[in-house]
C-alpha positions in Angstrom: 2.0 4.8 -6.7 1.9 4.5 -2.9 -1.1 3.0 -1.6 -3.4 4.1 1.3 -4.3 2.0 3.8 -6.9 3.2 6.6 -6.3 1.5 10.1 -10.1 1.2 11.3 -8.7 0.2 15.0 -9.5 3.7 16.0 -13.2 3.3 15.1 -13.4 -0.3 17.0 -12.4 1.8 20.3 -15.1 4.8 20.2 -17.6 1.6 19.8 -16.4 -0.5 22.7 -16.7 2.4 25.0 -20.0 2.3 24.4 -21.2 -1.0 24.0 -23.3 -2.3 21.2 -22.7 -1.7 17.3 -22.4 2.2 16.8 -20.5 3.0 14.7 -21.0 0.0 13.0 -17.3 -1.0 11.8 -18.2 -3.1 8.9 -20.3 -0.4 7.4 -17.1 2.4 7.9 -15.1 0.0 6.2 -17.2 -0.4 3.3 -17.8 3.5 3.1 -13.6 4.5 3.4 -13.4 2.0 0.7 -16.1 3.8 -1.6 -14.0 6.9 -1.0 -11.0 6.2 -2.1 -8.9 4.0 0.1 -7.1 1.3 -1.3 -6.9 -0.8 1.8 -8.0 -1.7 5.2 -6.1 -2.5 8.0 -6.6 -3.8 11.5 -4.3 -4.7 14.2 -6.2 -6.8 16.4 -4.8 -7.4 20.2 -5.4 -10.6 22.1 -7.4 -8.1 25.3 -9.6 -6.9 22.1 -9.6 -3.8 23.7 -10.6 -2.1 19.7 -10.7 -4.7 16.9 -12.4 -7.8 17.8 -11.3 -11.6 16.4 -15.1 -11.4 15.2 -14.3 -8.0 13.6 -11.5 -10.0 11.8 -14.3 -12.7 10.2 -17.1 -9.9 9.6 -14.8 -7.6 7.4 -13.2 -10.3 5.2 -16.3 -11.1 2.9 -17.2 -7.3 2.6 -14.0 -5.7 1.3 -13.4 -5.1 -2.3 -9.6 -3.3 -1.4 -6.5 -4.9 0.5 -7.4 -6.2 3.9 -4.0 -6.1 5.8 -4.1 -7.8 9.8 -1.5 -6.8 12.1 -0.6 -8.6 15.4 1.9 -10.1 16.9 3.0 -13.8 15.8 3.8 -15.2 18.9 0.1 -15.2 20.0 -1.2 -18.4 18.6 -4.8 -17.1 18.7 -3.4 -14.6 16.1 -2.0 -17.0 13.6 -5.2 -19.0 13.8 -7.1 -15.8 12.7 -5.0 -14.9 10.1 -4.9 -18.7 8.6 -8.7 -18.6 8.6 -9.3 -15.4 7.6 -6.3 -15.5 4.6 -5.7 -11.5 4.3 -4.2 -9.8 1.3 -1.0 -9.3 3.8 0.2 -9.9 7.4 2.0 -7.5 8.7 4.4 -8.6 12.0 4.7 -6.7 14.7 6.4 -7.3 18.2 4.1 -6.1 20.6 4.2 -7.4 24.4 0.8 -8.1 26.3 -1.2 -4.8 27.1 0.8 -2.4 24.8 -0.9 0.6 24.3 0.3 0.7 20.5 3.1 -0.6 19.1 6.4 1.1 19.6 9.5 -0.5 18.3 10.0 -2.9 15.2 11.6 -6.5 15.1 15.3 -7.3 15.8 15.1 -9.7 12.6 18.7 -10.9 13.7 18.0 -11.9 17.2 14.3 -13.4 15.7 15.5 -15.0 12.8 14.5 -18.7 13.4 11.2 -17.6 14.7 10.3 -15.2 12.0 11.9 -17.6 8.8 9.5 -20.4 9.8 6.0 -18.0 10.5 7.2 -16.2 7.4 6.7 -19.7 5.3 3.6 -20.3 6.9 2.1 -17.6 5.7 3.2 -17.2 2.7 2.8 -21.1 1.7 -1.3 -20.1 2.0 -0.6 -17.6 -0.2 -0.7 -14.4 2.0 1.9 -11.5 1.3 4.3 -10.9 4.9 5.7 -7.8 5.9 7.8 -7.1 9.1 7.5 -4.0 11.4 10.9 -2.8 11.7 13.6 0.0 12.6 15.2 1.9 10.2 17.8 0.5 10.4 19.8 -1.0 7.2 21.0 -4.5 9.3 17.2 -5.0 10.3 16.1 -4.8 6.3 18.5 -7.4 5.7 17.5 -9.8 8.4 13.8 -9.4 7.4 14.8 -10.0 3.7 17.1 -12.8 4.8 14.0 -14.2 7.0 12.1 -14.5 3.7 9.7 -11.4 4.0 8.0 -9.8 1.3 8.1 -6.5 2.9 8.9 -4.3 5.4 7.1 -1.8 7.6 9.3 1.0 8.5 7.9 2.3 11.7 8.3 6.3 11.1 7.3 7.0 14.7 10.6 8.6 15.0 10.1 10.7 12.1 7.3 12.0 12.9 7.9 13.7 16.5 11.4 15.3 15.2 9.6 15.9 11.5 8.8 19.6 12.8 11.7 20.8 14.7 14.6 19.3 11.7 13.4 17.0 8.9 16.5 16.1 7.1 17.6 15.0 10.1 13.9 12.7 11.0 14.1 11.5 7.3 17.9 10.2 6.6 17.7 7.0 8.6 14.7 6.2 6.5 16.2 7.3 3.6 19.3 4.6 4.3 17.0 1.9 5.1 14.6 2.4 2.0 18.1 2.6 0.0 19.0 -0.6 1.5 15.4 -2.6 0.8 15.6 -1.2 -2.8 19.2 -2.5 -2.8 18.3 -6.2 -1.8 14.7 -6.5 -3.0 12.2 -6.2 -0.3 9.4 -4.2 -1.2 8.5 -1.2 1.4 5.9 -0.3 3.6 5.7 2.0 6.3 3.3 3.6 9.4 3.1 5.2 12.7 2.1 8.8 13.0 2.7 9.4 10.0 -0.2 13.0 9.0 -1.4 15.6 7.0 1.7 17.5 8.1 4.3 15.1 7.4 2.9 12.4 4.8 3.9 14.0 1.4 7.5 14.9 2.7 8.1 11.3 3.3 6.7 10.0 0.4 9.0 11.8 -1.6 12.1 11.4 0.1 11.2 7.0 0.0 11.6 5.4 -3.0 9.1 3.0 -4.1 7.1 3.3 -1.5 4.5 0.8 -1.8 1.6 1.6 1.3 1.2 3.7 3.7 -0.4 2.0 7.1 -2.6 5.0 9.1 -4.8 5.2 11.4 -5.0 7.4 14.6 -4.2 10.8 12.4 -6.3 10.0 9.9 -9.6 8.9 11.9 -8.8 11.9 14.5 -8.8 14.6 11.3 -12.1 13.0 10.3 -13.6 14.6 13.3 -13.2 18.1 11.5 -13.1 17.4 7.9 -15.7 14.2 8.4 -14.6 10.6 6.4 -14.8 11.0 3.1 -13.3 14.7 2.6 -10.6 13.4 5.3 -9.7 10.0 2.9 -9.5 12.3 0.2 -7.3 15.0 1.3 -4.5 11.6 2.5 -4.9 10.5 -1.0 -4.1 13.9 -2.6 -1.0 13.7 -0.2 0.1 10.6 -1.7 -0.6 11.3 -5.1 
């Protein structure tokens, strides 16, 4: 069973352009939980330009599901948060100050020092590690070889080529998901991913543990509304 995980970033944003507490993100979070979600995720940036290092504190006594935090491991201020906060899972990604949204996984060869010792860290307190990455099969090794529990396959690619040819958008995932199942690294993946193009990936990846979304999923609530929207990404998955 592949697991849904709602990125609420998207929710932090449409607050902060307004100021004060509306929507109120801990009570979303609560409410995409009651309807079905079986995690929450949040990728907190150091400009807290959508999820806040507050954010980070207020959501971890409320949630009954996952809580995954994304960021980039080279910020101390984001291993300090996730240390004190102790989420289900951390999730590695190599974003550069100001990124718009992340764009490009690790090169778990070039990184491997780095991401073997931050990988320990976390994982001596307990908290499952994942690494945003390529698919590419060399990058699922050096994130296995770097002591990772999991990957992220970043699917942005197969997404924007999903409707024009989608054996083609699917195969490099398909050889990189062969390769984790091959070695032992359990699989994640996010980016794009939709209504349109969810199910077709899911059953083309094998053992597919959890599926990151966010920006699809929180713009198709403003037709469907929240709960109907959760539900219909759920019936995709299962």
């Amino acid at each position: 069973m592949t697991r849904l995980s709602v990125n609420i970033n998207k929710i932090a944003t449409l607050r902060n352009a307004r100021g004060g507490n509306t929507p109120n993100l801990v009570e979303f979070a609560k409410k995409i939980e009651a309807y079905g979600a079986e995690g929450i995720t949040v990728h907190p940036r150091p400009d807290e330009r959508h999820i806040t290092y507050q954010d980070v504190r207020d959501l971890k006594p409320i949630l009954t599901t996952e809580f995954n935090i994304e960021g980039n491991p080279k910020e101390q201020k984001f291993i300090d948060l996730v240390l004190e906060n102790q989420p289900h899972q951390v999730t590695l990604v190599p974003d550069v100050q100001g990124q718009l949204t992340s764009n490009h996984g690790w090169d778990t060869v070039k990184h491997h020092g780095f991401l073997t010792e931050i990988l320990a860290l976390f994982k001596s307190k307990g908290i499952r590690t994942s690494v945003f990455v390529d698919p590419i099969p060399s990058m699922v090794e050096g994130a296995k070889a770097c002591g990772s529990d999991r990957i992220e396959l970043y699917t942005e690619s197969y997404a924007s080529l999903y409707n024009t040819n989608q054996s083609k958008a699917i195969t490099p995932f398909i050889e990189a998901a062969e390769k984790a199942n091959e070695i032992g690294i359990e699989i994640n993946a996010g980016h794009d991913l939709d209504l349109n193009n969810l199910k077709y990936f899911k059953n083309a990846i094998p053992n597919l543990k959890e599926v990151s979304i966010g920006h699809a999923l929180i713009s198709d609530a403003l037709h469907y509304g929240m709960e109907n929207t959760v539900q219909l990404y759920l019936r995709e998955l299962k």
